[in-house]
N, CA, C and O atoms as a GROMACS GRO file, in nm:
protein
  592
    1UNK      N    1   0.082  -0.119   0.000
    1UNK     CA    2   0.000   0.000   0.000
    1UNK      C    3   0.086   0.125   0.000
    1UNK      O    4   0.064   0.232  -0.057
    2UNK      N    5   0.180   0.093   0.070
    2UNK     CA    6   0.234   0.252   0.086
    2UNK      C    7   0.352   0.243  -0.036
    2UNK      O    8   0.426   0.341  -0.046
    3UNK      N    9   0.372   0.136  -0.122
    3UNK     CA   10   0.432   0.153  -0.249
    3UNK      C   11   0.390   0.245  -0.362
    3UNK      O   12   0.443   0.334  -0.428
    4UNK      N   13   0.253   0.177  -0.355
    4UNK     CA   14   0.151   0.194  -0.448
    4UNK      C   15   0.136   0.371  -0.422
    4UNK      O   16   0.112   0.438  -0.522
    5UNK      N   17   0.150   0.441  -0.289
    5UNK     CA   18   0.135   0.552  -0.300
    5UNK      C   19   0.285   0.681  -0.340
    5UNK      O   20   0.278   0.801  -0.362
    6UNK      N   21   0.368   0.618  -0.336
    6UNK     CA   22   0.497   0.620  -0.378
    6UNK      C   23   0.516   0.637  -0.520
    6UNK      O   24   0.563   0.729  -0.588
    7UNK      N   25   0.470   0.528  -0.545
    7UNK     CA   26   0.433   0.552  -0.710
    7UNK      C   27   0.402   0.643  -0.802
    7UNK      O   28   0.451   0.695  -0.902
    8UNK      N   29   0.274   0.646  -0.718
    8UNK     CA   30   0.194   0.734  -0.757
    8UNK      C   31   0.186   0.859  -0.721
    8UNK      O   32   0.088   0.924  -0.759
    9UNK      N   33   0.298   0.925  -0.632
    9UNK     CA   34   0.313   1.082  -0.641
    9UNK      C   35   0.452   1.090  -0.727
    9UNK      O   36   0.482   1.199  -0.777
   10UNK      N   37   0.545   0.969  -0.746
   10UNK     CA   38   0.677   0.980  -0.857
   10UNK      C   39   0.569   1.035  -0.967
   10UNK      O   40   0.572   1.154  -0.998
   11UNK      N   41   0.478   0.950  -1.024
   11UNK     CA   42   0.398   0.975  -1.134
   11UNK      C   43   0.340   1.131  -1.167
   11UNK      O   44   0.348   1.202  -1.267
   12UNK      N   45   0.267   1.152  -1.008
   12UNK     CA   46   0.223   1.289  -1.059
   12UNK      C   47   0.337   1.371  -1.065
   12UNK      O   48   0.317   1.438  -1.166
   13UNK      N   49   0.448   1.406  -1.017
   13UNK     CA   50   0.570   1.461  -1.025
   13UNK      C   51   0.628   1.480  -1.111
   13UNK      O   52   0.690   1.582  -1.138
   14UNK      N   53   0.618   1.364  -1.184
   14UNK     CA   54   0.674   1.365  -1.354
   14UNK      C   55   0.583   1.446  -1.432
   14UNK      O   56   0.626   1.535  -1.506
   15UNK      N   57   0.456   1.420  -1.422
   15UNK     CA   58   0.364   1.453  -1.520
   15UNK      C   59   0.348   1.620  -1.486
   15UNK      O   60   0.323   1.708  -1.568
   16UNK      N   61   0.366   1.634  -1.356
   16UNK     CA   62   0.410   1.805  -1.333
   16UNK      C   63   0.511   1.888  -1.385
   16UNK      O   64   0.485   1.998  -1.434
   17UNK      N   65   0.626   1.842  -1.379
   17UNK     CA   66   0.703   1.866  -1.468
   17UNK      C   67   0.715   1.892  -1.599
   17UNK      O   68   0.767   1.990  -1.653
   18UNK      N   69   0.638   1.756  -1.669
   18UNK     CA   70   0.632   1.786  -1.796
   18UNK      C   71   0.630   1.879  -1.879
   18UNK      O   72   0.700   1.929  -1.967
   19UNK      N   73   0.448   1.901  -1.786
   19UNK     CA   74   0.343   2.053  -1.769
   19UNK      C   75   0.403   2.176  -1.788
   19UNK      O   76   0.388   2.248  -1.886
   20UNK      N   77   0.461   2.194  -1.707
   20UNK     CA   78   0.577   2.310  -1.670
   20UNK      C   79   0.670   2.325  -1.794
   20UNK      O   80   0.698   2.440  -1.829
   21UNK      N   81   0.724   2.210  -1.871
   21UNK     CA   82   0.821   2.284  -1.945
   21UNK      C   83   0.747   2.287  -2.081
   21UNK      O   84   0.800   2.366  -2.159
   22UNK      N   85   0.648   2.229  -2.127
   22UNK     CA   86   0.547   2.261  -2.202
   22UNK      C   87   0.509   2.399  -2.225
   22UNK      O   88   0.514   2.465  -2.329
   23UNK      N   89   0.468   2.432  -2.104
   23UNK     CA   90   0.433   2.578  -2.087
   23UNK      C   91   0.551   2.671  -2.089
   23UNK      O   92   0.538   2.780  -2.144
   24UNK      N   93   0.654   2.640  -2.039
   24UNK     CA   94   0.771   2.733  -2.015
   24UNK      C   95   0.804   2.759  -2.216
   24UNK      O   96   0.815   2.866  -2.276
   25UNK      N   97   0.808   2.655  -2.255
   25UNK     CA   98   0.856   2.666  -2.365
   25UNK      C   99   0.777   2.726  -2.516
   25UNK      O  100   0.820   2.746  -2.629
   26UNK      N  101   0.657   2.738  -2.460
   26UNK     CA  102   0.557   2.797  -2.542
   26UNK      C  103   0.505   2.973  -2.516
   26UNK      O  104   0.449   3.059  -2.584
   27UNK      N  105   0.572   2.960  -2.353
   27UNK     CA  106   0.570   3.097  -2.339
   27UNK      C  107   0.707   3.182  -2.402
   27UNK      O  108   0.710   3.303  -2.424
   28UNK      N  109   0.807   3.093  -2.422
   28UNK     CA  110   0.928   3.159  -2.515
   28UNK      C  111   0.926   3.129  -2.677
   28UNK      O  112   1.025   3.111  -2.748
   29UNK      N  113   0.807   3.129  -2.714
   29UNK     CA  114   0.753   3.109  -2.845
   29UNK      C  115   0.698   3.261  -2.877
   29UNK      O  116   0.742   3.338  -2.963
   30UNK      N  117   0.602   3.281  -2.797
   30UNK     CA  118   0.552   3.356  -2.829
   30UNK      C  119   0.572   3.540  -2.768
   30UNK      O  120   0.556   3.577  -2.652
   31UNK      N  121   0.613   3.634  -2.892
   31UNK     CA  122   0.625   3.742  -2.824
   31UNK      C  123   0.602   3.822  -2.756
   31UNK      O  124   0.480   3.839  -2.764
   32UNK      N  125   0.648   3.896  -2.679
   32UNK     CA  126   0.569   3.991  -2.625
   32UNK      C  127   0.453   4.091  -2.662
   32UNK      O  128   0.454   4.133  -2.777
   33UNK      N  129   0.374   4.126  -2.594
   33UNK     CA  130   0.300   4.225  -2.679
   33UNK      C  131   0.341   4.378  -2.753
   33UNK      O  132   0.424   4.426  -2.676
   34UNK      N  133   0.328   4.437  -2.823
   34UNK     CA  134   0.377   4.494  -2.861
   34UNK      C  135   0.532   4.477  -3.021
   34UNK      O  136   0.583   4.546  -3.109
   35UNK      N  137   0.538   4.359  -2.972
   35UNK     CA  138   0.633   4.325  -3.029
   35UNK      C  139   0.600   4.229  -3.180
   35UNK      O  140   0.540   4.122  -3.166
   36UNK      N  141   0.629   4.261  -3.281
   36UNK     CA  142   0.611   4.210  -3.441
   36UNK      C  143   0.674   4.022  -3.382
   36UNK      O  144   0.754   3.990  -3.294
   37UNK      N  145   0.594   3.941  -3.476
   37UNK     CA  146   0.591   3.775  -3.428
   37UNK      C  147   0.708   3.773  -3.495
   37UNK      O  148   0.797   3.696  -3.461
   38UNK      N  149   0.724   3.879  -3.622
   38UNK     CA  150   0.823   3.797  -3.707
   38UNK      C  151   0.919   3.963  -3.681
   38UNK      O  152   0.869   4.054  -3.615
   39UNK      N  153   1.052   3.975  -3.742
   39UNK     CA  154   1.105   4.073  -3.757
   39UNK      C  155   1.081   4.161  -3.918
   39UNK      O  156   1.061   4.118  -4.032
   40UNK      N  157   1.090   4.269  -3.875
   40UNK     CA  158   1.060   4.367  -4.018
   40UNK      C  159   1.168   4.365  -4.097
   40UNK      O  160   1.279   4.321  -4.070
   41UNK      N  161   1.133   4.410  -4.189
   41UNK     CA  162   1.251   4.396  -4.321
   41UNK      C  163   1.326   4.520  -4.321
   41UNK      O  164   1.256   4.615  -4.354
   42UNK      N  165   1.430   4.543  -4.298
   42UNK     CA  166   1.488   4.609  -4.354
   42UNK      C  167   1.511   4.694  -4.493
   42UNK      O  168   1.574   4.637  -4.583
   43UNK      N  169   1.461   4.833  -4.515
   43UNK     CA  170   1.476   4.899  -4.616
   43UNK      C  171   1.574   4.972  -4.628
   43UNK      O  172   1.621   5.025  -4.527
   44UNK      N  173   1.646   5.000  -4.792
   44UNK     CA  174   1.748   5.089  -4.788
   44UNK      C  175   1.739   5.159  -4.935
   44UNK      O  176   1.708   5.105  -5.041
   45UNK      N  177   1.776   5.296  -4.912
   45UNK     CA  178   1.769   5.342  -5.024
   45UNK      C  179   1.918   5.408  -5.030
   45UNK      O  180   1.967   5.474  -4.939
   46UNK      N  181   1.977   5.380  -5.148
   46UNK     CA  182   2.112   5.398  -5.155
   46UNK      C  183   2.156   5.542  -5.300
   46UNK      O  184   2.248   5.562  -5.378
   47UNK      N  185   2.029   5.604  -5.267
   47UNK     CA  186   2.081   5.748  -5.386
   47UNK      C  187   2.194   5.822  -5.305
   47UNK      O  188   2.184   5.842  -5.184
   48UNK      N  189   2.317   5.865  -5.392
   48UNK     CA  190   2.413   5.930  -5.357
   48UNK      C  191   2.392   6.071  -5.326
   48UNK      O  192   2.378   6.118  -5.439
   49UNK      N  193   2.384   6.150  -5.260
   49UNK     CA  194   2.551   6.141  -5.119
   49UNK      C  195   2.503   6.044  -5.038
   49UNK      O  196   2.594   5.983  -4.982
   50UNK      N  197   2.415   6.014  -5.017
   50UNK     CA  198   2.403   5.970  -4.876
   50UNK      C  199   2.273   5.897  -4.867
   50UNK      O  200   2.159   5.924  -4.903
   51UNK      N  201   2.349   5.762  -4.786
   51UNK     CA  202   2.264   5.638  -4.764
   51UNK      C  203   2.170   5.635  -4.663
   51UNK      O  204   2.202   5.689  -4.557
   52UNK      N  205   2.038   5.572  -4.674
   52UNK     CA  206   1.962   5.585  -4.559
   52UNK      C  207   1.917   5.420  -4.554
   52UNK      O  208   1.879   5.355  -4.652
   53UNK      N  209   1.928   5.382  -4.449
   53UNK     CA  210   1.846   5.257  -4.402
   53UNK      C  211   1.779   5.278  -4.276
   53UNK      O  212   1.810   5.341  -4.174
   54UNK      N  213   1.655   5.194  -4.316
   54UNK     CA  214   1.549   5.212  -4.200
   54UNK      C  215   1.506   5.074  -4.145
   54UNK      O  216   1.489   4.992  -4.236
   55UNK      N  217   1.481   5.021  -4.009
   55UNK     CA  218   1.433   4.906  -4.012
   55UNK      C  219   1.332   4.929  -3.850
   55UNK      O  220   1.339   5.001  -3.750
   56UNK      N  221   1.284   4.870  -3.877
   56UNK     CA  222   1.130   4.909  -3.757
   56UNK      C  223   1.170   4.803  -3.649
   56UNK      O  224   1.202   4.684  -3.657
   57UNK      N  225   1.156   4.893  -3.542
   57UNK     CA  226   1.196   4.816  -3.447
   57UNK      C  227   1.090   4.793  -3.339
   57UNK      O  228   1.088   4.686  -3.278
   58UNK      N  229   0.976   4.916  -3.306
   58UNK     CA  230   0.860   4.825  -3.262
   58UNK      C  231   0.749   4.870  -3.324
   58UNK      O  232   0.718   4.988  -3.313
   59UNK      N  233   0.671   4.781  -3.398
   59UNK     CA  234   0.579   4.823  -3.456
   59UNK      C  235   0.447   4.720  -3.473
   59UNK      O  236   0.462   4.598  -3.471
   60UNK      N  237   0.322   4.783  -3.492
   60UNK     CA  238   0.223   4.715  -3.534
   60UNK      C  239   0.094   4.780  -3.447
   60UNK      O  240   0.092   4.898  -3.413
   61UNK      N  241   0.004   4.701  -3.422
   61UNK     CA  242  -0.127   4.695  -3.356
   61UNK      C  243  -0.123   4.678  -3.215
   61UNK      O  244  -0.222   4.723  -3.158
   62UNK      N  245  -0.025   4.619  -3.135
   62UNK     CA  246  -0.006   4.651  -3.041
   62UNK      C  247   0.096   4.707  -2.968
   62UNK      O  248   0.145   4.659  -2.866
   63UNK      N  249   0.134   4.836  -3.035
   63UNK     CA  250   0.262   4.913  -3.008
   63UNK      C  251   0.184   5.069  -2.952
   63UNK      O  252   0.085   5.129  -2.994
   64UNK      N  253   0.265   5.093  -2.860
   64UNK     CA  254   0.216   5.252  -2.808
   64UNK      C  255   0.236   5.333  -2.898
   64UNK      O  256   0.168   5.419  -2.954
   65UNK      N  257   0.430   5.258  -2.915
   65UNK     CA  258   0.473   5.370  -3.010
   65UNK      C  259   0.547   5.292  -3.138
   65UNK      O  260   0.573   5.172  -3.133
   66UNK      N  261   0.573   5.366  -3.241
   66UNK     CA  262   0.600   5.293  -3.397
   66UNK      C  263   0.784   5.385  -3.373
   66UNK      O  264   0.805   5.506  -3.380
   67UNK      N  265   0.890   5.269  -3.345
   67UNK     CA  266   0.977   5.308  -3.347
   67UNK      C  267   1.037   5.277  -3.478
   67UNK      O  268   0.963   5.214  -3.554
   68UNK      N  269   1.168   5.312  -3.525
   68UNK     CA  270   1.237   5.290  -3.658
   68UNK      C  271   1.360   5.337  -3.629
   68UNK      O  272   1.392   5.446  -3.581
   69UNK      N  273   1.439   5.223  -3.670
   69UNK     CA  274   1.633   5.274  -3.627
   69UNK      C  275   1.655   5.299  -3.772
   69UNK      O  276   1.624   5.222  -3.862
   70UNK      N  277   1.710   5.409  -3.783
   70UNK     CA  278   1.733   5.490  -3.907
   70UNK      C  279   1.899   5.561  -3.911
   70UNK      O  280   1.948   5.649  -3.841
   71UNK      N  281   1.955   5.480  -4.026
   71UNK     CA  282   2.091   5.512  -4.052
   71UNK      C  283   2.104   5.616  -4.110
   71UNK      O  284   2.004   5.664  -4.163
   72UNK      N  285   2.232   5.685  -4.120
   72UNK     CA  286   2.216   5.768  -4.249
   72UNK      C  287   2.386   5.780  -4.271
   72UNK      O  288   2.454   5.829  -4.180
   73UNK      N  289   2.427   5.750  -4.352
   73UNK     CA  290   2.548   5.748  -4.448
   73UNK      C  291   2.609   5.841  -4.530
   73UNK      O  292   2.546   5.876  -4.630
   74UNK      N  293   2.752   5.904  -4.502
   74UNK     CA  294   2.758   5.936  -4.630
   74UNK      C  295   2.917   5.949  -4.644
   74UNK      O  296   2.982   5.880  -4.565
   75UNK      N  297   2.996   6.039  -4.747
   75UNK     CA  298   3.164   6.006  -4.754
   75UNK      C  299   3.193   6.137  -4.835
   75UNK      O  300   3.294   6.161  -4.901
   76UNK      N  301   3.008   6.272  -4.803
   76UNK     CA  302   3.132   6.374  -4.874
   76UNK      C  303   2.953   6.478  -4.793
   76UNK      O  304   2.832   6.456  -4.792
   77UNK      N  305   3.038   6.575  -4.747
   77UNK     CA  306   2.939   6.643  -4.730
   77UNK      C  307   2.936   6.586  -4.517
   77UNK      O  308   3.019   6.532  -4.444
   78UNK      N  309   2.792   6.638  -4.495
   78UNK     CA  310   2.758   6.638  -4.336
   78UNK      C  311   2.660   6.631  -4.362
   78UNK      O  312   2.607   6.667  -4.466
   79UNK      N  313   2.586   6.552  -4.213
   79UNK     CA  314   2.463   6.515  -4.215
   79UNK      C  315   2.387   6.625  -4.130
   79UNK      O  316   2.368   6.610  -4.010
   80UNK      N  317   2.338   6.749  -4.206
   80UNK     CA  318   2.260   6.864  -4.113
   80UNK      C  319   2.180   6.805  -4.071
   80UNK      O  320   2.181   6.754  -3.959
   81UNK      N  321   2.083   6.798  -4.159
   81UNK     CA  322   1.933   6.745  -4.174
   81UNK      C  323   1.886   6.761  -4.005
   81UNK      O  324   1.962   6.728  -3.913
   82UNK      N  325   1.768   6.810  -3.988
   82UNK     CA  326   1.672   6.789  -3.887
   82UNK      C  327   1.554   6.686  -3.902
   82UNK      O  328   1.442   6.714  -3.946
   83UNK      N  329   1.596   6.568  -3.860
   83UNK     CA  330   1.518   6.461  -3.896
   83UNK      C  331   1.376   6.457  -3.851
   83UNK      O  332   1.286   6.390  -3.903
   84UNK      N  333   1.369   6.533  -3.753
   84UNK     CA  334   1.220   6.584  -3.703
   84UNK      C  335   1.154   6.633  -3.787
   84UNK      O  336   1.031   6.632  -3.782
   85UNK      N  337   1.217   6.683  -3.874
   85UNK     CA  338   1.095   6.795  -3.977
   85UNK      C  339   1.159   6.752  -4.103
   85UNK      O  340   1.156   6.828  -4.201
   86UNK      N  341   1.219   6.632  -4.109
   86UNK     CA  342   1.228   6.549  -4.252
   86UNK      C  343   1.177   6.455  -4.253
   86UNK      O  344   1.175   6.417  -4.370
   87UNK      N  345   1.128   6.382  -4.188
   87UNK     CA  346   1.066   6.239  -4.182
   87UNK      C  347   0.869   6.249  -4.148
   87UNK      O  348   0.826   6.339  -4.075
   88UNK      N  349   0.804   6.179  -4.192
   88UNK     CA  350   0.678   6.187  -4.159
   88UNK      C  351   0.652   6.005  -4.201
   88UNK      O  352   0.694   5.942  -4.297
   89UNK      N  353   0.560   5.958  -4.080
   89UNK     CA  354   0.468   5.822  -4.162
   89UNK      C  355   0.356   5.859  -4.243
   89UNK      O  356   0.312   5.965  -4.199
   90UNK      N  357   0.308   5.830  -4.315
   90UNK     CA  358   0.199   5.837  -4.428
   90UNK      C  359   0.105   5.696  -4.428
   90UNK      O  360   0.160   5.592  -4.464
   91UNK      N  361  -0.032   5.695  -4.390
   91UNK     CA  362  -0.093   5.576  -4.366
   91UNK      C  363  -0.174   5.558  -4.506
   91UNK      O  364  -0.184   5.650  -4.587
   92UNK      N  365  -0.235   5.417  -4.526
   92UNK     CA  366  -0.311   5.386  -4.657
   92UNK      C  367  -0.390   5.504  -4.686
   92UNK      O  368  -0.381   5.529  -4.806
   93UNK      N  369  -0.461   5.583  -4.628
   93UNK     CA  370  -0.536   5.692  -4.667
   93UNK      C  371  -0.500   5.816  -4.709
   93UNK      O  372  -0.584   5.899  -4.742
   94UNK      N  373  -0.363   5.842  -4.712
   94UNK     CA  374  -0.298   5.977  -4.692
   94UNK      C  375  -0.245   6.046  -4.647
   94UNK      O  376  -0.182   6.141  -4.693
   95UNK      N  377  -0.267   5.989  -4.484
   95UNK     CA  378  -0.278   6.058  -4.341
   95UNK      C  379  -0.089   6.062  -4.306
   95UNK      O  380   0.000   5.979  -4.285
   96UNK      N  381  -0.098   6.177  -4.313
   96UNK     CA  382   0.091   6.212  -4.241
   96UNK      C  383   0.116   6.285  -4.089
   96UNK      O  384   0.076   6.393  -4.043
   97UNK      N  385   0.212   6.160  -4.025
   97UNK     CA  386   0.212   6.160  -3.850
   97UNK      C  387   0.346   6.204  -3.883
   97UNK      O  388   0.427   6.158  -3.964
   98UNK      N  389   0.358   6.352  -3.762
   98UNK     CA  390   0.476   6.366  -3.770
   98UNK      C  391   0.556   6.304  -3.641
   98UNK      O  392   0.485   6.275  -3.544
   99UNK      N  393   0.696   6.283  -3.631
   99UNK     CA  394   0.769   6.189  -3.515
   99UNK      C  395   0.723   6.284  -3.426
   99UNK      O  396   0.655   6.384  -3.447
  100UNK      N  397   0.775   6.231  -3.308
  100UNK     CA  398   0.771   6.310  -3.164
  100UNK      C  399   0.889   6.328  -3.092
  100UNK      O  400   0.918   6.418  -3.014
  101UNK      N  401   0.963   6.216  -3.132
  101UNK     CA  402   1.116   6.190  -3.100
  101UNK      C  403   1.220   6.143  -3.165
  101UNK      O  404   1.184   6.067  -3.255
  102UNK      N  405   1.351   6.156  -3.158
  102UNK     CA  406   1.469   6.119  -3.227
  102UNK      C  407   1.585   6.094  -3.115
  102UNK      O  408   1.668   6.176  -3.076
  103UNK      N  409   1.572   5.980  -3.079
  103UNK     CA  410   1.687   5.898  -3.000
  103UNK      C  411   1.816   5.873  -3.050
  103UNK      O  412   1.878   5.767  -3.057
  104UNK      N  413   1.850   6.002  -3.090
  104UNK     CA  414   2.029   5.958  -3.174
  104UNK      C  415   2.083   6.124  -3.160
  104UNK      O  416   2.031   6.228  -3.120
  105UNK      N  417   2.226   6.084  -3.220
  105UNK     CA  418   2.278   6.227  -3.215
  105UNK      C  419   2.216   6.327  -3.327
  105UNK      O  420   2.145   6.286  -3.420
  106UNK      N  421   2.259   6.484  -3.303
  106UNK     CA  422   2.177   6.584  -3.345
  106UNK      C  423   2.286   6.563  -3.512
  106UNK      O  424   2.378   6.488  -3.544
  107UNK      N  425   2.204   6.685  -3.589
  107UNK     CA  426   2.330   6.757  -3.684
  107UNK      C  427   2.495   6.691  -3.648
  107UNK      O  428   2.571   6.687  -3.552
  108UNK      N  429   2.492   6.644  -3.797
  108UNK     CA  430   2.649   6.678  -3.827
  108UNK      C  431   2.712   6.537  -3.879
  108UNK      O  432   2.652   6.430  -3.879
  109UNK      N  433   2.851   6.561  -3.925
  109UNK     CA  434   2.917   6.421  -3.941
  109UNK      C  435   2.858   6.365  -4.027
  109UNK      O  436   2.750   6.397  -4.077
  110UNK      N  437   2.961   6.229  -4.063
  110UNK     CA  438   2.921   6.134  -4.231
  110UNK      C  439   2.837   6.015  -4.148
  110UNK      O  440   2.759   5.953  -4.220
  111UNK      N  441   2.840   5.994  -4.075
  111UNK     CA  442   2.743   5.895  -4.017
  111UNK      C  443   2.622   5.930  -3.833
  111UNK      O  444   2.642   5.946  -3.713
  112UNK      N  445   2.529   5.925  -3.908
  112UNK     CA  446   2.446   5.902  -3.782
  112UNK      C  447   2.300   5.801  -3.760
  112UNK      O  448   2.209   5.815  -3.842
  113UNK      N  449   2.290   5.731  -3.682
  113UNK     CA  450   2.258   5.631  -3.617
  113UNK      C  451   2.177   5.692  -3.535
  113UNK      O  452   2.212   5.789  -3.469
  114UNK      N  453   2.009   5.617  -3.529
  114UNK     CA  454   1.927   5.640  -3.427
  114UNK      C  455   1.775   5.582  -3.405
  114UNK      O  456   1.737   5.484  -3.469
  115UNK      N  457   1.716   5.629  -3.340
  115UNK     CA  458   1.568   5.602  -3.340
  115UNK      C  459   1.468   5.678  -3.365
  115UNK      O  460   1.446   5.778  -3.296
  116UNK      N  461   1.402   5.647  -3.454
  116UNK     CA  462   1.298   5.789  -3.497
  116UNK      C  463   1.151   5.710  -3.440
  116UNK      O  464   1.112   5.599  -3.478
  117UNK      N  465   1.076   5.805  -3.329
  117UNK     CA  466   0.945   5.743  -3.275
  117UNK      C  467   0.866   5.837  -3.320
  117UNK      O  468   0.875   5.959  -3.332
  118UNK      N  469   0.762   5.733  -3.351
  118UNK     CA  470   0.608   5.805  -3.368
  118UNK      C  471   0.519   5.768  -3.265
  118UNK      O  472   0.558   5.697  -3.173
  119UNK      N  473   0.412   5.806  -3.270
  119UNK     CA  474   0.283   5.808  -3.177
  119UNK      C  475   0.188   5.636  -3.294
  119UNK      O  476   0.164   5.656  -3.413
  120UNK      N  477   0.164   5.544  -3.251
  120UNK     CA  478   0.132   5.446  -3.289
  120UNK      C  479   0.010   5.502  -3.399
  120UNK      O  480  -0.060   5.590  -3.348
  121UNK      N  481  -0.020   5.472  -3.521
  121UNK     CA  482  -0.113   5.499  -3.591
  121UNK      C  483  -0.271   5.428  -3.579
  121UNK      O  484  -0.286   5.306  -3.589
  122UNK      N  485  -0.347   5.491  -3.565
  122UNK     CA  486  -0.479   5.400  -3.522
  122UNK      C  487  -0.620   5.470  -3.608
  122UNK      O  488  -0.654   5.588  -3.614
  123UNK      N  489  -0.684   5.346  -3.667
  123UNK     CA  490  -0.638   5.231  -3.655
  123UNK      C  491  -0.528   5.227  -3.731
  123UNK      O  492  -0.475   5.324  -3.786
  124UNK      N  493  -0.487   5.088  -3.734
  124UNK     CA  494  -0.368   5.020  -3.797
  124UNK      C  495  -0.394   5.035  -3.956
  124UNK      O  496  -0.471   4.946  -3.993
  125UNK      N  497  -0.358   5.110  -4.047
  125UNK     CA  498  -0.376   5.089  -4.168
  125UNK      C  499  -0.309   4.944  -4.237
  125UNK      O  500  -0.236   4.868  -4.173
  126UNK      N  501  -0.353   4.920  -4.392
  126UNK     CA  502  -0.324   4.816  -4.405
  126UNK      C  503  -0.126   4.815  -4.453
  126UNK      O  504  -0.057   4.712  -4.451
  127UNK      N  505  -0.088   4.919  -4.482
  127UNK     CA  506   0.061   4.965  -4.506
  127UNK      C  507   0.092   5.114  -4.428
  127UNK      O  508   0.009   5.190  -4.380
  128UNK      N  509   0.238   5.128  -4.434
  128UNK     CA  510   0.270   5.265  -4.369
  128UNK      C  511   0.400   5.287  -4.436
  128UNK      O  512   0.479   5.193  -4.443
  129UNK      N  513   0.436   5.426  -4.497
  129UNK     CA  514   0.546   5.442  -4.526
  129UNK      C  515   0.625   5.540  -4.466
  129UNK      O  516   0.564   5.647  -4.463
  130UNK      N  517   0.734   5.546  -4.419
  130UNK     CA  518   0.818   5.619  -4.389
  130UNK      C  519   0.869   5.704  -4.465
  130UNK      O  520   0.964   5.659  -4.529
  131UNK      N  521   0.834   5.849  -4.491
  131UNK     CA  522   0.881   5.989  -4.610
  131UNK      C  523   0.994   5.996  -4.521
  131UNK      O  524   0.983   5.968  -4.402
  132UNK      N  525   1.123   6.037  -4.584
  132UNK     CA  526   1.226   6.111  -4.564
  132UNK      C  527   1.239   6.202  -4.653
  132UNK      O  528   1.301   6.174  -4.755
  133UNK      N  529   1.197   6.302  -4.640
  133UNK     CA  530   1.249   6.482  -4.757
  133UNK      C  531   1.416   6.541  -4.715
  133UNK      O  532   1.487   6.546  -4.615
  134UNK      N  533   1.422   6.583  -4.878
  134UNK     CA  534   1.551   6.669  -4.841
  134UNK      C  535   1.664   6.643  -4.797
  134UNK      O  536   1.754   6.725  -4.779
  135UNK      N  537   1.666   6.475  -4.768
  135UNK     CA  538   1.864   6.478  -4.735
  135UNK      C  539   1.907   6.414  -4.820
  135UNK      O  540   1.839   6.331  -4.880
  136UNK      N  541   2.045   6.443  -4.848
  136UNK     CA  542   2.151   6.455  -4.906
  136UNK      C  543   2.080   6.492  -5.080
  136UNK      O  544   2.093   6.421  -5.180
  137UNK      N  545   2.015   6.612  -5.070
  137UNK     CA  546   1.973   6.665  -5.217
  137UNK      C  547   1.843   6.587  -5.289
  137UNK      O  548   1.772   6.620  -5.384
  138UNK      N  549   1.846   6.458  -5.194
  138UNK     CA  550   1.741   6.371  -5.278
  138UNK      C  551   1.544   6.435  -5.246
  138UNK      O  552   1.493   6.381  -5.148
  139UNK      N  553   1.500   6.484  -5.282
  139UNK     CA  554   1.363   6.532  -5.264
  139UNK      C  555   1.274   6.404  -5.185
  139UNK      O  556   1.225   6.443  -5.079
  140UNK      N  557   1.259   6.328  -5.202
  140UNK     CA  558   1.186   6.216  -5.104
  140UNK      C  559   1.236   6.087  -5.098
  140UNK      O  560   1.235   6.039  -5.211
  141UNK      N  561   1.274   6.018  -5.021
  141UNK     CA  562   1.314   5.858  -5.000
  141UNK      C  563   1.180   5.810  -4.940
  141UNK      O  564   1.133   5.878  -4.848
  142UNK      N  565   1.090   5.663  -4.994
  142UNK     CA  566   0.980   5.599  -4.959
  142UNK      C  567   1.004   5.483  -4.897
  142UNK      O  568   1.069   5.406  -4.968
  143UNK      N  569   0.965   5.428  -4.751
  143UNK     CA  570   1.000   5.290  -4.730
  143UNK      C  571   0.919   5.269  -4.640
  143UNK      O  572   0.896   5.314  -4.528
  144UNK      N  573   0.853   5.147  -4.744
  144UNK     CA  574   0.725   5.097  -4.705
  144UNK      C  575   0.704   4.960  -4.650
  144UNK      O  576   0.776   4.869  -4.689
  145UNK      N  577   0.632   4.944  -4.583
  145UNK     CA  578   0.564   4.804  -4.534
  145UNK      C  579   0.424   4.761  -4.506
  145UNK      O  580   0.351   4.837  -4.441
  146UNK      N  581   0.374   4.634  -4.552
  146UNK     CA  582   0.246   4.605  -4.555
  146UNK      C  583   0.194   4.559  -4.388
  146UNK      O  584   0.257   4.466  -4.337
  147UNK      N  585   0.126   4.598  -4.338
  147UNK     CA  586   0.068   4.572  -4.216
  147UNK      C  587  -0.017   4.464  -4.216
  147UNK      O  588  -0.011   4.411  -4.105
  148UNK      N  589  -0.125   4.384  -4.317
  148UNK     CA  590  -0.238   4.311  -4.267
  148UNK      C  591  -0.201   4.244  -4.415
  148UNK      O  592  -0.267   4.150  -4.459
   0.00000   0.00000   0.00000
């Protein structure tokens, strides 16, 4: 008798366990909120002087805010530009959000590196593009992504 109960808490013990890493491992499946399931693509537009790549770093339907790490390149000239009042998102309808913030260094230099945030777009259109005006001579750079 008192085998039989021996047994049978090894048993449930195991089968607790199991449970546990079942779950443990499905909760590291799935992302956080806010956070894209898959990663965004990387865009780059490479008109001379100067290179820009953009790649979204939190974005979607459940984001407060629509961040984007935004390079900018170049090997003749300086990077003035006020990225605050060069950049706008543009939603399927028309609609242009301007940033609120820029998490990188100000003016100047052949390279700068940063974060350009917006205020989350709502609703979620079905695409959003990122306008960049006016740097390095080029009148508009477009980089887009499909949402739904």
């Amino acid at each position: 008798m008192k085998l039989n109960k021996i047994i049978l808490a090894v048993i449930i013990f195991v089968a607790l366990v199991l449970v546990l890493l079942v779950i443990s491992r499905n909760d590291e499946e799935t992302p956080p909120p806010g956070q894209p399931a898959a990663t965004w693509e990387t865009k780059t537009d490479e008109r001379p002087p100067v290179t820009v790549t953009v790649t979204p770093v939190e974005f979607g339907s459940g984001s407060k805010t629509w961040k984007f790490d935004v390079v900018f390149d170049t090997h003749s000239g300086s990077l003035d530009d006020n990225i605050l009042t060069a950049a706008s998102l543009i939603d399927d309808k028309g609609n242009a959000y301007q940033p609120i913030s820029w998490e990188g260094p100000g003016p100047g230099g052949h390279h700068r590196e940063g974060v350009l945030v917006f205020s989350a777009v709502k609703p979620v259109s079905s695409f959003i593009e990122l306008k960049i005006k006016n740097v390095g001579g080029v009148a508009e750079r477009l980089f887009r992504w499909s949402l739904k």
